[in-house]
Structure formats: structure tokens, C-alpha cells
C-alpha positions in Angstrom: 6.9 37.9 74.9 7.5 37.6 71.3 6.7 41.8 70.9 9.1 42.6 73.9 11.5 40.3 71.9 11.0 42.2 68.9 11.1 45.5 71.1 14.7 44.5 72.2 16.5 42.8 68.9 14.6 44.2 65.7 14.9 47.5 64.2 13.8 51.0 65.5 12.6 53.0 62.3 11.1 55.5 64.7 14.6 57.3 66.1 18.0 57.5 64.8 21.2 56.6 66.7 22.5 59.9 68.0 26.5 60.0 68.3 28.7 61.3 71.0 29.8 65.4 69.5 33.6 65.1 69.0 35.6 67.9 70.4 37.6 69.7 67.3 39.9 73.1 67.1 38.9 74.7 63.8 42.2 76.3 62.7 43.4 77.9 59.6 46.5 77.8 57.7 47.7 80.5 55.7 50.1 79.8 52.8 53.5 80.6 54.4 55.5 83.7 52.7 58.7 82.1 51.7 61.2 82.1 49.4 61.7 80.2 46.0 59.6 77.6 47.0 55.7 77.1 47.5 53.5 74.9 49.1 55.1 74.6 52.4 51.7 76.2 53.9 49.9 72.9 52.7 52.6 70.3 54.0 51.7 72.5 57.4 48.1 71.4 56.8 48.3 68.0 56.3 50.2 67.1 58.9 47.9 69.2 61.5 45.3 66.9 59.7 46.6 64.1 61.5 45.5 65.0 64.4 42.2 64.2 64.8 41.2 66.8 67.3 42.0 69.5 65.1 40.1 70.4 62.1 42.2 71.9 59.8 41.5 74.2 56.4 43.8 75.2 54.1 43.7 79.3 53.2 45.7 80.6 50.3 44.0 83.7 49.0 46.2 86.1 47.8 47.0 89.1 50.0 49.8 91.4 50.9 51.6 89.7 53.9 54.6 92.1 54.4 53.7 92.8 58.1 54.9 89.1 58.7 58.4 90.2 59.0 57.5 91.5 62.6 60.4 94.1 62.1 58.1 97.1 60.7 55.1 99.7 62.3 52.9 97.7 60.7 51.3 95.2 63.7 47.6 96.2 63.3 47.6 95.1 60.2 48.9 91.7 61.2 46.2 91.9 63.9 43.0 92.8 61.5 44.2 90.8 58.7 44.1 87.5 61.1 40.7 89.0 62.8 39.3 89.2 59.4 40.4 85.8 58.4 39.1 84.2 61.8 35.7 85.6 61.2 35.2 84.9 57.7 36.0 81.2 58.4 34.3 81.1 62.0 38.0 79.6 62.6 39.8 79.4 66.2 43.6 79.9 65.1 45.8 80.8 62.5 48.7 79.1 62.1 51.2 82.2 60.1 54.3 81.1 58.5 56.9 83.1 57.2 60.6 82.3 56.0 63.5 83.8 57.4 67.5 82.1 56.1 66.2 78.5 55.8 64.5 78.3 58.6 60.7 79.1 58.8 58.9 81.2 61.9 55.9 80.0 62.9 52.9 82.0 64.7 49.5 81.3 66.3 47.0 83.6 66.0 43.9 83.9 68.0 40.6 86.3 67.6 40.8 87.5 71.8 44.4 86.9 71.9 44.7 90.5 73.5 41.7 90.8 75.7 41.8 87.9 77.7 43.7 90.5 80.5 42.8 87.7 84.0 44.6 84.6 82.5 48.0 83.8 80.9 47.9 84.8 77.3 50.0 83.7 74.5 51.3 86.5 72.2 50.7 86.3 68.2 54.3 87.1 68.3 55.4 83.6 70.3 57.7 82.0 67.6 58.7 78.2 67.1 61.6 77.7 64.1 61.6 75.1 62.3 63.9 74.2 59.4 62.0 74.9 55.9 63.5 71.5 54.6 61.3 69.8 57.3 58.1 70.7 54.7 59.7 69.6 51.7 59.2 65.5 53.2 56.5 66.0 55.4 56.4 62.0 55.7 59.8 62.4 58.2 58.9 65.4 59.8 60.0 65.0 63.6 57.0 63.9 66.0 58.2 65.8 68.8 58.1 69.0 67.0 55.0 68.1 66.2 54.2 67.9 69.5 55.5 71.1 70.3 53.4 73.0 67.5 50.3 71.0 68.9 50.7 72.3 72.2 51.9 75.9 70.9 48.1 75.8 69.2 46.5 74.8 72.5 48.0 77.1 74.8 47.1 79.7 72.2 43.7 79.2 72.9 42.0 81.7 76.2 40.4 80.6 78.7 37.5 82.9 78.0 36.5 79.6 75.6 34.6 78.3 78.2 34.0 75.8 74.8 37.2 75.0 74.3 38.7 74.7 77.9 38.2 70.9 78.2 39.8 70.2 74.8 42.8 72.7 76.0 43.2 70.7 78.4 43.3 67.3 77.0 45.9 68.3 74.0 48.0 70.0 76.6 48.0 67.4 79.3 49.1 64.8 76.4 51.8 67.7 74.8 53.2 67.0 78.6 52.9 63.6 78.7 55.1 63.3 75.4 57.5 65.5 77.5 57.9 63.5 80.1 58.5 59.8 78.0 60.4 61.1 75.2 62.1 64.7 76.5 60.4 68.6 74.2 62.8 68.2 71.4 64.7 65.9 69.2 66.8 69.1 67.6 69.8 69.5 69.7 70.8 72.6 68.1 72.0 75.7 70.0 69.9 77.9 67.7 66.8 76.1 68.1 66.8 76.0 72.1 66.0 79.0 73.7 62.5 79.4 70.9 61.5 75.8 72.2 62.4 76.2 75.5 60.2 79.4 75.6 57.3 77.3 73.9 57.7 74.7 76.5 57.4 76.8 79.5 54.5 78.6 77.8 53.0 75.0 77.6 53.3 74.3 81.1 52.5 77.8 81.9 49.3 77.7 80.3 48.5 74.3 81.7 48.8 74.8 85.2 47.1 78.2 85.3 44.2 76.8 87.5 46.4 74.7 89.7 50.5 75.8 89.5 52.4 73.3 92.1 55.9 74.0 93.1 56.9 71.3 90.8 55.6 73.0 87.9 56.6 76.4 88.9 60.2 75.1 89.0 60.0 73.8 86.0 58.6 76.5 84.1 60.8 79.1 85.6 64.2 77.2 84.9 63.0 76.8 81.5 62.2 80.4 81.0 66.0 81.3 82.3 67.6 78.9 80.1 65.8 80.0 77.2 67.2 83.5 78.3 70.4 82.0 78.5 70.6 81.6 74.6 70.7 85.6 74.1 73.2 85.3 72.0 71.3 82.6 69.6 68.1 84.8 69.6 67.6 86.3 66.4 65.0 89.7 67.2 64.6 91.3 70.4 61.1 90.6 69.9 61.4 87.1 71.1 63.4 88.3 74.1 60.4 90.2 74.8 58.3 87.6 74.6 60.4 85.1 77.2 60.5 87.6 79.4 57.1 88.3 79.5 56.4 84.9 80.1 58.9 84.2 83.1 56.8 87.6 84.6 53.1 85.6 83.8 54.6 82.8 85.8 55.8 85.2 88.7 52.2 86.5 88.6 50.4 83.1 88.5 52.6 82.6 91.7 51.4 85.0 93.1 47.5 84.7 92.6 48.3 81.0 94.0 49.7 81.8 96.8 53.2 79.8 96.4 55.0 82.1 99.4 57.4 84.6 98.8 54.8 87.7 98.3 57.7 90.2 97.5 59.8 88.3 95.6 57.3 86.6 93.7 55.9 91.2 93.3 59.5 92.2 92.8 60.5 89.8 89.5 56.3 89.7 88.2 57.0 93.6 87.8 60.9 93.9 87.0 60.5 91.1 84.3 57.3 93.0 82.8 59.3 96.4 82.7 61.9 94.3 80.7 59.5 92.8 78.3 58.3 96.0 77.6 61.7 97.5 76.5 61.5 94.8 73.5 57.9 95.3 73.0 57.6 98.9 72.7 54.3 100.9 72.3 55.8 102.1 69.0 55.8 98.7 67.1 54.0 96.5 69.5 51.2 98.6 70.7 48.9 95.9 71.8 51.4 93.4 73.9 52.5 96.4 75.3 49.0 97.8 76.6 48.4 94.1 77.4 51.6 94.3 79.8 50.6 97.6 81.0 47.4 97.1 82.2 48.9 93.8 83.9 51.8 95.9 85.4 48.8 97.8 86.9 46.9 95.5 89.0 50.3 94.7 90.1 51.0 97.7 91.3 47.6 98.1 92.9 47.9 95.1 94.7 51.5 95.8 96.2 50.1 99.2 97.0 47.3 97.2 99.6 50.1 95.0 101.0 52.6 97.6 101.3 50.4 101.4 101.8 53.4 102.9 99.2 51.3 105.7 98.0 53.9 105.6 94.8 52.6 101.8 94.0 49.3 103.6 93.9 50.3 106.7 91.5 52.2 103.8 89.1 49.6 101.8 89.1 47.1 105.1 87.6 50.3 105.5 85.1 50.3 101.9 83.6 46.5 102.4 82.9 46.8 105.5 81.1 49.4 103.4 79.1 46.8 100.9 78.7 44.1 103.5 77.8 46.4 105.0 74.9 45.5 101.4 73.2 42.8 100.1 74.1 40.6 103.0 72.4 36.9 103.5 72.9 36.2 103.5 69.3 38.0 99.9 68.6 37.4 98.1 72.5 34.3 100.0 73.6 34.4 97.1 76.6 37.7 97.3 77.3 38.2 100.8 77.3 35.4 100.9 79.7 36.5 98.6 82.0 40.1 100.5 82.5 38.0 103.6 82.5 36.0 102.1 86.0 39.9 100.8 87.3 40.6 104.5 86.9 37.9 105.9 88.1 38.5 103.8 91.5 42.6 103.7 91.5 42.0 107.9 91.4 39.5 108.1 93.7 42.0 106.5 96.4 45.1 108.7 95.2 43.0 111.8 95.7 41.5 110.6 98.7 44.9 109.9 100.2 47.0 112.2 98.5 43.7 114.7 99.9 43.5 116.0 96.1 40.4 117.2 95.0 41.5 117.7 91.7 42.7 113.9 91.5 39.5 113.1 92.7 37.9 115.0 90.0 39.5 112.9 87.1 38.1 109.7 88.8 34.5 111.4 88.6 35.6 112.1 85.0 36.6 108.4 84.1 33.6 107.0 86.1 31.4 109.1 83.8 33.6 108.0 80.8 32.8 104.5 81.7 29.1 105.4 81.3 29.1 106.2 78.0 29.1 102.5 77.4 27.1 101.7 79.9 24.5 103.8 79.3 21.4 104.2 81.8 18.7 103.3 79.1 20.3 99.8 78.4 22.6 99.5 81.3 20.3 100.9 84.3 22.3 99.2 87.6 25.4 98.8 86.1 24.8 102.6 85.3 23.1 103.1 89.0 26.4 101.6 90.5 28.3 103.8 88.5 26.0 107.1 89.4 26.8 105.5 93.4 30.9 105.7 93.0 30.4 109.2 91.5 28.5 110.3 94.4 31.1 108.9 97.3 34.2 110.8 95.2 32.1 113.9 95.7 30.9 112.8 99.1 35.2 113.0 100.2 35.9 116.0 98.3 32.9 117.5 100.1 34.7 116.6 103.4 36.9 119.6 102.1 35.4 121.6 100.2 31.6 122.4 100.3 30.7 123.7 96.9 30.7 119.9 95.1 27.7 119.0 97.6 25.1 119.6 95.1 26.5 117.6 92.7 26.9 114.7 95.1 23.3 115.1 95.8 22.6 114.6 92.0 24.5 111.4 92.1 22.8 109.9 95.1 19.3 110.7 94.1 19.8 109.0 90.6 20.9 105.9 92.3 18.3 106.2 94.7 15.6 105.9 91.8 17.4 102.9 90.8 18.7 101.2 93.4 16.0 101.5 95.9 18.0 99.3 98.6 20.7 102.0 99.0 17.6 104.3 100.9 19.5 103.1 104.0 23.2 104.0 103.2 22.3 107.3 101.4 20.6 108.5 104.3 23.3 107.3 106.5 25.7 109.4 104.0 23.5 112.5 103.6 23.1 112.9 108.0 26.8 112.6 107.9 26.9 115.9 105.8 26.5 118.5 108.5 26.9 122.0 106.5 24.5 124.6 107.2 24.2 125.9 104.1 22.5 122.5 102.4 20.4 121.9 105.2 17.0 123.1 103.4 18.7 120.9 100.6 18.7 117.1 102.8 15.1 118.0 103.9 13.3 118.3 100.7 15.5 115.4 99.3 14.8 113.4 102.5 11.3 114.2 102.3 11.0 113.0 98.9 12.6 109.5 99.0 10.6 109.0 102.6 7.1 109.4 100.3 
């Protein structure tokens, strides 16, 4: 008895008390670029620092931060500079600040903030203003701004951080909360609103992209037009761009959810992405644009299945290519290949509808492209199921033409080698081919895989 005692009340030397892991965001502040003062980059930090689900550095190397203006043809360098500052300090966001009158812009940088393409994504050029006296007493600075700027760094966050989802989550469902007791903003002026209404409904936005009620969709939407409603207090088109872009991701998550209204819900998802693109042009803005483009594509595609409007179809190839001119193989080799297989299957329907073999023959071409990344030494069934949709394109063009079958042969058999489970369907496919001038050809292939 006096051992178990001992067991229970005395002290274990042997193991060591092992404590819950807190959840933190690891973000970065860069010293803002501002005017005849300095330091307001380091007020920013320490009052993020009071948050203790944020873990907060302080980055103030010296570099050349014109491209924060957001007015010239320089966003890749924004873009690389905050990639390169990310990685170098395994950080999650960058928190930008730059001064414009006496107010400063602040933006939120992530490292995937353009290739999360299935989820709502927060632009690096989302801006909250915030009056540059604010950081000079840090002590008074308003709590509900700070609330907006702490949910403006959540929603910033993708949802491809599996990692991070539960903590998104849990800042943004208390960013809400605040909403709800105490109303987004304490600064009632005109030139303020339509910046925080558009951070607002991102906040919402972002929140309810699992699960978007009616409620919420309300919400967000008549925040969106309100913001919109300020034109006239809205001090680049940029932002515009951005609101609107927004009020078209809600549209969308509509959609996906299945809130009723199909073509309305198609109608203002694509008309308010078209708009956001006029202020985000490929020209300045090259990757919101793409970003938009390749959404604006699965749009089209899918109002092209509830619809059959060939021209859906043909628009929906367009806003690829748009997306292709960006999303290079050299700097998004994953990327690029997955809107290289969208194309490849997008043009394999236009030319097998429109009955265009030459159509047809740029899907084989962007299939093939889509290879090149997934390459049959590394990749052998992705690449088998590639070799497969090669070999049904030439399959339908054969329907019209005979001289492709060899080719289509070629495909089949080097899926066939991989892919041994498709014996069935290719043999279906290759009796289907009755042309008397490839008989000899089935037989000896048929003879082979039969072996």
C-alpha cells in the first residue's frame, strides 16, 4: 500500500509532463514604407503580439519596396519579394504596409495565395486603411480595427493548410462574434467604409465557405454592394477590382452550395468576374487576373453542361488560354499542367461536337503537354491515364477520318502495358473500329495482349 501511495503522490523522475501543442500563425511584419516618420512597422508588431495565437516577428532589412505603390508593372516583384521573405523565415503571412496621404494601406501576403484555384482566395492586393496617427499611440489603438486586421490575416490563410484550417477557423468565428456584440467598425467615416465593408464580407466569405446559409449569403452580398456603393470614396480602381471579385466568389460559393437560383447565381458569378477583371488587368495584375480566368472557366464549363451552349464551351477553352499565358510551365510546372489536362478535355468536347478534327488535335497536343510533367518514368498511371484520353480523341477523329488509327493504336497499347484492367474496354474500343484497311493491324495487337 505504502508503494501504490508513493506510485500515486511522489515524484516521477522517469517521464516528463508533456504539454498540450498551442496553435500559432507565424507572420511577418515588414517595416512599413512611409513618410517622415519610422517605426510604424514595429507598433504593427506589437500589437499583433497581443494576440496570443499569432506569433509575430519583426523584419526590417533593408530592400527596395517601390512596387508597394500597387500603381506600377511591377507585381512580380511584390509577389517574389514576399515568397522569398516567407521562405527564409518558414513564415505564414506578411503583413505590408505602405503610406499613402496620412493614412496607411495595409496588405496580407500569403506563399499559395494564387494557387489555391477550388476555394475563396484572398488577394495580396485586399487593402484595409488605417490612419497612420493610429501607430504613433499604439496603447489607444481601436480594438475593433483590431479585429478587423485579425480576421483580414485569417481569411488570408488557404484552405490547402490542412494545418492551419482549425486555427482559421477559431480566429474567424471570434472576428464574427466581435461583429455581432459590438458592430465591424468604430470609424464612421465615409472614406473608411467601403475598404472595411469589403474586408468584412471577405471575413464572412471565407468563413462560411464549407457551409454558406442564406443568412450569411445575405449578409455578405449586401455588404459587398454597399462597399460598391462608396465608388466615389475609393481611391484606385484596384480595390474596385478586388470587391467585385469578391461579390462574384460569393455568387460562386452559391452556386457550389446549391442556394437555388442556378442562372442567376451563373449570370452575376460570371458578369461580376468580367468586371473585376477590367480593374485587374493582365497588364499590371497578371496573376489575379489568371486566377479569375481560370475561375471564369469552370464557370463556363459548368453552364455549358446545364445549358448545351456550344459558345459556354468555346469561352470556357478561351479563359484557359488566358490562364495558361500566366501560369507558365517554367514558374507553375503543377499548375500549368493541370490547365494543360482541363484543355486537353474542354477541346476534346469542342472538337467532338463542333466535329473538328483539328480542335481535336490541340486537345491531343495539351494532353501530351500535360505529360511532360507527368512523365511515364516517375508518373506511370497518372501518365497511363493520360496515354488513355489521347487514345479516345484519336478514337472520335477516327470515326471521320481513318488515317489517325495508328496513332490511336499507339496510345491504347501503352496504356494497355500499364493499366492492365482497361484489356476489357480497349478491346471493346478496338472491335468498334470496323475499317478494312487496319484489320491485319487489331489481330496482331489483339493477339498480343490475349498472350
Amino acid at each position: 500500500m505504502a508503494n501504490f501511495i508513493k506510485f500515486l503522490f511522489g515524484k516521477n523522475t522517469r517521464s516528463k509532463r508533456i504539454l498540450p501543442k498551442v496553435e500559432t500563425l507565424k507572420i511577418v511584419v515588414v517595416e512599413f514604407v512611409e513618410y517622415g516618420n519610422y517605426g510604424f512597422g514595429l507598433a504593427m508588431t506589437r500589437l499583433l503580439q497581443k494576440n496570443p495565437s499569432f506569433n509575430v516577428r519583426y523584419f526590417d532589412e533593408p530592400f527596395n519596396k517601390s512596387f508597394l505603390n500597387l500603381q506600377g508593372r511591377n507585381f512580380f516583384d511584390l509577389v517574389d519579394a514576399g515568397n522569398m521573405i516567407l521562405q527564409k523565415l518558414n513564415a505564414d503571412v506578411i503583413v505590408w504596409g505602405y503610406q499613402e496621404n496620412e493614412n496607411i494601406r495595409l496588405n496580407f501576403q500569403t506563399a499559395n495565395a494564387y494557387s489555391d484555384w477550388d476555394n475563396v482566395s484572398s488577394s495580396i492586393l485586399e487593402s484595409l486603411f488605417v490612419p497612420a496617427e493610429y501607430f504613433e499611440h499604439i496603447n489607444f489603438f481601436p480594438e475593433m480595427l483590431t479585429n478587423l486586421i485579425t480576421g483580414i490575416i485569417a481569411a488570408s490563410i488557404s484552405e490547402q493548410r490542412i494545418d492551419l484550417r482549425h486555427l482559421k477557423q477559431k480566429l474567424l468565428k471570434g472576428v464574427i462574434n466581435n461583429f455581432n456584440n459590438d458592430g465591424p467598425s468604430e470609424n464612421g467615416s465615409l472614406m473608411y467604409s467601403p475598404y472595411v465593408m469589403n474586408t468584412v464580407g471577405l471575413i464572412y466569405l471565407s468563413f462560411s465557405q464549407k457551409e454558406l446559409s442564406q443568412k450569411t449569403f445575405n449578409t455578405a452580398k449586401e455588404l459587398f454592394m454597399n462597399a460598391l456603393s462608396y465608388k466615389n470614396q475609393i481611391m484606385q480602381n484596384v480595390h474596385l477590382g478586388c470587391i467585385y471579385k469578391n461579390l462574384a466568389q460569393l455568387y460562386e460559393l452559391a452556386l457550389k452550395q446549391d442556394l437555388g437560383g442556378y442562372w442567376l447565381l451563373f449570370r452575376e458569378a460570371i458578369t461580376n468576374y468580367r468586371t473585376a477583371q477590367r480593374y485587374l488587368d493582365h497588364y499590371n495584375y497578371p496573376y489575379d487576373f489568371a486566377l479569375i480566368s481560370f475561375k471564369l472557366s469552370r464557370l463556363y464549363f459548368q453552364y455549358w453542361k446545364f445549358s448545351n451552349d456550344i459558345q459556354a464551351l468555346r469561352d470556357a477553352v478561351y479563359f484557359l488560354r488566358e490562364a495558361e499565358k500566366t501560369y507558365t510551365q517554367i514558374t507553375f510546372p503543377e499548375l500549368w499542367s493541370k490547365i494543360e489536362g482541363y484543355l486537353g478535355f474542354y477541346l476534346s468536347l469542342l472538337g467532338l461536337f463542333s466535329k473538328s478534327n483539328d480542335i481535336s488535335m490541340l486537345a491531343i497536343r495539351s494532353y501530351k503537354n500535360k505529360q511532360q510533367v507527368y512523365r511515364k518514368e516517375l508518373y506511370p498511371v497518372m501518365w497511363a491515364k493520360i496515354q488513355e484520353n489521347i487514345a479516345n480523341v484519336y478514337y472520335n477523329i477516327g470515326k471521320n477520318m481513318p488515317s489517325p488509327l495508328a496513332s490511336c493504336i499507339s496510345s491504347i497499347a501503352g496504356t494497355k502495358k500499364l493499366l492492365p484492367r482497361l484489356s476489357t474496354t480497349i478491346n471493346r474500343r478496338l472491335k468498334s473500329m470496323k475499317i478494312k484497311s487496319c484489320n491485319r493491324k487489331f489481330r496482331l495487337l489483339t493477339a498480343v495482349w490475349t498472350k
